[in-house]
C-alpha positions as CSV (number, residue, x, y, z in Angstrom):
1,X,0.0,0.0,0.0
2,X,2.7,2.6,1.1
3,X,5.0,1.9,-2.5
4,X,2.1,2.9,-4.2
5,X,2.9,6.4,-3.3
6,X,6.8,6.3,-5.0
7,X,5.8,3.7,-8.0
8,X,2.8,5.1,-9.4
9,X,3.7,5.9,-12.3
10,X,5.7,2.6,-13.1
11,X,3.0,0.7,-14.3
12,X,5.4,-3.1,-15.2
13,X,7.3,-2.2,-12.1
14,X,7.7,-5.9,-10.9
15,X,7.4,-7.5,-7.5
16,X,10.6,-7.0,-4.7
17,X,11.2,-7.8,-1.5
18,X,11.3,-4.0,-0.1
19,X,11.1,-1.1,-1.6
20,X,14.6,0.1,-1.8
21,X,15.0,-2.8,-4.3
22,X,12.4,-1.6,-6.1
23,X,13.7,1.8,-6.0
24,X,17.5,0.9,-7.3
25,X,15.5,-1.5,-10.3
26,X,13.3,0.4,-11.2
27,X,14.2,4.3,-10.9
28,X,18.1,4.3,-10.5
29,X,19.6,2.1,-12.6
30,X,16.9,3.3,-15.4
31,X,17.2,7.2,-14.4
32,X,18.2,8.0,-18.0
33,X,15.1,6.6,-19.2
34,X,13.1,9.4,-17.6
35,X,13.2,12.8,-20.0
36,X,11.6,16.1,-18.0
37,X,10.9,19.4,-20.6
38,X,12.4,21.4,-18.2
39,X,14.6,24.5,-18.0
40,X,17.3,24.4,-15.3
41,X,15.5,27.0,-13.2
42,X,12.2,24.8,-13.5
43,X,14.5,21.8,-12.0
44,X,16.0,24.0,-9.4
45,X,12.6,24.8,-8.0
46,X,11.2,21.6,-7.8
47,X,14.2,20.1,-6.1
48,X,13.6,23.2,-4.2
49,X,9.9,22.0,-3.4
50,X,11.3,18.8,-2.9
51,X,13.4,19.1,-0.2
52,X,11.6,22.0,1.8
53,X,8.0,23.0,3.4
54,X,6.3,23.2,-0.3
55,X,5.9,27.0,0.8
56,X,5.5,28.4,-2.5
57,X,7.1,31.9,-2.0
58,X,10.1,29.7,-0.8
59,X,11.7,30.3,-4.2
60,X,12.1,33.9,-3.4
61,X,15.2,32.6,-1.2
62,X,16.8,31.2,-4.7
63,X,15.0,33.3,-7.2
64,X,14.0,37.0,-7.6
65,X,10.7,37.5,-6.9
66,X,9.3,38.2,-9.5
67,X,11.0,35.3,-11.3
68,X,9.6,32.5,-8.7
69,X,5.9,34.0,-9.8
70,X,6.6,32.9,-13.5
71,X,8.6,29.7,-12.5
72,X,5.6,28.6,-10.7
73,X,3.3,29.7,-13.4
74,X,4.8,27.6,-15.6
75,X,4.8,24.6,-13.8
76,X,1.4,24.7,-12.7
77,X,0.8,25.3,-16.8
78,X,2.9,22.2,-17.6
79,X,0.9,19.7,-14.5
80,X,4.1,18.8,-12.6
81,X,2.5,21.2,-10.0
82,X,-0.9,22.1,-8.1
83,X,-1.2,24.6,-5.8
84,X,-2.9,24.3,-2.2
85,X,-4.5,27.2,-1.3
86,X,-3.8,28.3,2.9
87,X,-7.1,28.5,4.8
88,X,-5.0,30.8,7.3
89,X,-7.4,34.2,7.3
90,X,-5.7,37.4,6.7
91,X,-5.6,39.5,9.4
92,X,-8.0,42.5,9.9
93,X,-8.4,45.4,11.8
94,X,-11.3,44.7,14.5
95,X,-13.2,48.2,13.6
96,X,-13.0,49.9,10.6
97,X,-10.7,53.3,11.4
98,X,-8.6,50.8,13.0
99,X,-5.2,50.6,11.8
100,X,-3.6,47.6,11.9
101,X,0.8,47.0,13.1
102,X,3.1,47.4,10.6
103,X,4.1,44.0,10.5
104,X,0.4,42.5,10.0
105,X,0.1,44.7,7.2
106,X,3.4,43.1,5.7
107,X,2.2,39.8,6.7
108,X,2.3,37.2,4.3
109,X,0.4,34.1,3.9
110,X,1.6,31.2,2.0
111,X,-0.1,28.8,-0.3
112,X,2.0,25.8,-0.4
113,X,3.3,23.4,-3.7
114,X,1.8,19.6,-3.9
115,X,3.4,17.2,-7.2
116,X,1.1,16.0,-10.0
117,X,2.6,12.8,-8.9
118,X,4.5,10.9,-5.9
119,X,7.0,10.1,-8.1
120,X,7.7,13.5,-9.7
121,X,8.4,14.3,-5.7
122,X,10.8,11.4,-5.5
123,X,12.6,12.0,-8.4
124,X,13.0,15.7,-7.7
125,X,14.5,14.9,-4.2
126,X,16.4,12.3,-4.8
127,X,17.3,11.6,-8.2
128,X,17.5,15.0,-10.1
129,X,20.3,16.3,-7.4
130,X,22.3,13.4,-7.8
131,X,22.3,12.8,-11.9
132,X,26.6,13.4,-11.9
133,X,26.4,10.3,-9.3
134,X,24.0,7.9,-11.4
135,X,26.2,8.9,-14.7
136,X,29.3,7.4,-12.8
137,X,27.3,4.2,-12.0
138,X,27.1,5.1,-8.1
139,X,24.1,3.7,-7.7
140,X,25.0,2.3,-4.2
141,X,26.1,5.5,-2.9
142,X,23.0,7.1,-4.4
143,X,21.0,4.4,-2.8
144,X,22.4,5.2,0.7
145,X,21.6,9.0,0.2
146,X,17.5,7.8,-0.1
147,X,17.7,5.2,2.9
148,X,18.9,8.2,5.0
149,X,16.3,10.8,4.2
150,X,13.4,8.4,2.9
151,X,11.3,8.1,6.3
152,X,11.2,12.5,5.8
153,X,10.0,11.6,2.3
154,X,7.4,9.2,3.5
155,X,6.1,11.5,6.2
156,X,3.4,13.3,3.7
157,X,2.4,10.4,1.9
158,X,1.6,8.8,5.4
159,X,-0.2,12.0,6.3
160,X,-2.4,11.5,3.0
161,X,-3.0,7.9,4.0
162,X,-4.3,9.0,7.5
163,X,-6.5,11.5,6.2
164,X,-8.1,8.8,4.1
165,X,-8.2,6.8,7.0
166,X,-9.2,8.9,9.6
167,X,-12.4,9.7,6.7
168,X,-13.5,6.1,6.5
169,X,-13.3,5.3,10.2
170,X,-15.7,8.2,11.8
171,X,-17.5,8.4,8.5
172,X,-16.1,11.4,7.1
173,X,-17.1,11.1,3.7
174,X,-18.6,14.8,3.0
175,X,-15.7,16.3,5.5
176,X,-12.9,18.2,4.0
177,X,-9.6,16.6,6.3
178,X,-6.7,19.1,5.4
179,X,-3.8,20.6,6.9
180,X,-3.8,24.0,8.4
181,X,-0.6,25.7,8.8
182,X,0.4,30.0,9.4
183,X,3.8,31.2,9.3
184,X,4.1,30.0,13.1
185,X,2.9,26.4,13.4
186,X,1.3,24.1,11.2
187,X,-1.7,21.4,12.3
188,X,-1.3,18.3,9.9
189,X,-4.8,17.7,10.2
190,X,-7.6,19.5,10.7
191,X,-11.4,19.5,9.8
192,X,-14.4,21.4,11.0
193,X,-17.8,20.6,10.5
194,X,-20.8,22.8,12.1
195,X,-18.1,24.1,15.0
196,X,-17.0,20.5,15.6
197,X,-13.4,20.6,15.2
198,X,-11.2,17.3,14.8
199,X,-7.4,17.8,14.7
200,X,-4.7,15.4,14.7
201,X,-0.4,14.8,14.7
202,X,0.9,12.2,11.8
203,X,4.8,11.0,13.1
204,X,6.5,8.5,10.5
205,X,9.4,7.8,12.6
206,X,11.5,4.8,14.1
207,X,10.4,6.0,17.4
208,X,7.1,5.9,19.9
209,X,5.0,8.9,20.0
210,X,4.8,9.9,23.5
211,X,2.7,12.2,25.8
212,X,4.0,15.6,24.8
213,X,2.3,15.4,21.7
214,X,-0.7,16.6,23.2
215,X,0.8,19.5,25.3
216,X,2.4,20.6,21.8
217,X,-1.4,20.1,19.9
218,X,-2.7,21.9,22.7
219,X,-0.5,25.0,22.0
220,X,-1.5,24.9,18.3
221,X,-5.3,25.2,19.1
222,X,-4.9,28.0,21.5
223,X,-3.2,30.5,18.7
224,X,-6.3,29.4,16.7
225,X,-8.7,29.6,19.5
226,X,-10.7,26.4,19.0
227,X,-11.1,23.9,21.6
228,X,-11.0,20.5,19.9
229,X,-13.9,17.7,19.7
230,X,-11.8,14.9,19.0
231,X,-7.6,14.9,18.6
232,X,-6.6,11.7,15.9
233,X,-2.8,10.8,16.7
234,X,-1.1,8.6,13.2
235,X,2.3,7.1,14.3
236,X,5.1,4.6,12.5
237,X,6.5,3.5,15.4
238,X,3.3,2.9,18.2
239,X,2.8,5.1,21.2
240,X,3.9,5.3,25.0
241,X,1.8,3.4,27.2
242,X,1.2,6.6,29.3
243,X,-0.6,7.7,26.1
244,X,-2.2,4.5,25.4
245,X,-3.8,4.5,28.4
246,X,-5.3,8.0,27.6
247,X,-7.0,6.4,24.6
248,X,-10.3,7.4,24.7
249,X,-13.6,8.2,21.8
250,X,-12.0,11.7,22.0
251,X,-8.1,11.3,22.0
252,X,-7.8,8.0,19.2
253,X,-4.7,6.7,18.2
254,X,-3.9,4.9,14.6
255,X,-0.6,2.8,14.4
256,X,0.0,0.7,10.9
257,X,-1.9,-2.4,11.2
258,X,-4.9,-0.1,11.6
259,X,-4.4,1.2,7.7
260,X,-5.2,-2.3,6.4
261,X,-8.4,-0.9,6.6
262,X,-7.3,0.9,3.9
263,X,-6.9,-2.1,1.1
């Protein structure tokens, strides 16, 4: 279930035993297979995208402002892009002669970049910044480079997977799940339905998620100024059994077994 997110677009790839097998059959040792219409700038962004928060005035750090608008433009216009839009609301003066600080009138709010594809993301991350290594048959090395960073890479495809399955379990099926995020924090999921709010933490790592999460969840909802109905917790790894034994209808708690609901 989880390869589909790197091999979608590898329609003969064939069976392996794990998925970095798949990765050095499939994608490295056929990397010059794979032709991208791109300019250099175009491929400098979306390793760019890759790598960081998907923020999309991010490029403004590599390009010239007005630049990064036309970069992205043109991506969107060639489909190796979409564009989520922030639900963060602008801020406004709370009476109308009001004026508000300098730096909430300078205040920026960023839409953030998603990948037509998974793959397009794992190419971009991995494979694009290391073509002079590929060309001189270090496909080892290369290898080693995507074991290191590839639980990071996972991370948002696991947060798509628990959106879907946080949906199917409580019957979500005319709920918009999404992440919220501002400049300061960012909620990795978060739905609202008739003031009912539902939030929720997705961890892909090699370790427990313990009791702090909720102290750090808690912060989040105070700068928004919602109390939340129900907090979902996604983990890799399990949980402590301090916050196993806070399980409850309103705290719940998906490890992986529980996404076999999912097949």
């Amino acid at each position: 279930m989880f390869d589909d997110f790197f091999f979608e677009n590898l329609s003969d790839t064939k069976i392996y035993d794990n998925v970095f097998e798949a990765i050095k059959n499939e994608i490295l040792y056929k990397f010059d297979e794979f032709i991208f219409d791109l300019s250099s700038d175009e491929k400098l962004a979306l390793m760019k995208f890759a790598k960081s928060d998907r923020k999309k005035y991010g490029l403004n750090k590599i390009f010239p402002r007005y630049k990064s608008q036309k970069i992205v433009n043109d991506l969107l216009n060639k489909n190796y892009i979409i564009l989520e839009k922030t639900r963060e609301k602008k801020p406004t003066p709370k009476h109308p002669k009001e004026k508000l600080p300098r730096h909430l009138r300078r205040y920026v709010m960023h839409d953030k970049i998603h990948f037509k594809s998974n793959f397009l993301r794992f190419w971009f991350r991995f494979v694009e910044p290391n073509l002079t290594l590929l060309k001189r048959n270090k496909f080892d090395e290369v290898l080693e480079k995507i074991k290191c960073d590839f639980d990071n890479y996972s991370s948002l495809g696991f947060e798509t997977l628990s959106c879907e399955l946080l949906k199917k379990r409580l019957d979500l099926k005319e709920v918009e799940i999404y992440s919220f995020w501002t400049k300061e924090f960012e909620i990795d999921i978060f739905a609202k339905l008739n003031g009912f709010f539902i939030v929720g933490e997705v961890k892909y790592k090699e370790r427990k998620v313990c009791k702090n999460i909720l102290n750090l969840i808690d912060l989040k909802c105070q700068k928004l100024g919602i109390s939340p109905h129900i907090v979902a917790l996604f983990s890799k790894s399990g949980f402590s059994k301090e916050l196993i034994n806070l399980r409850s209808e309103n705290l719940l708690l998906f490890e992986l077994n529980d996404f076999k609901d999912l097949v």
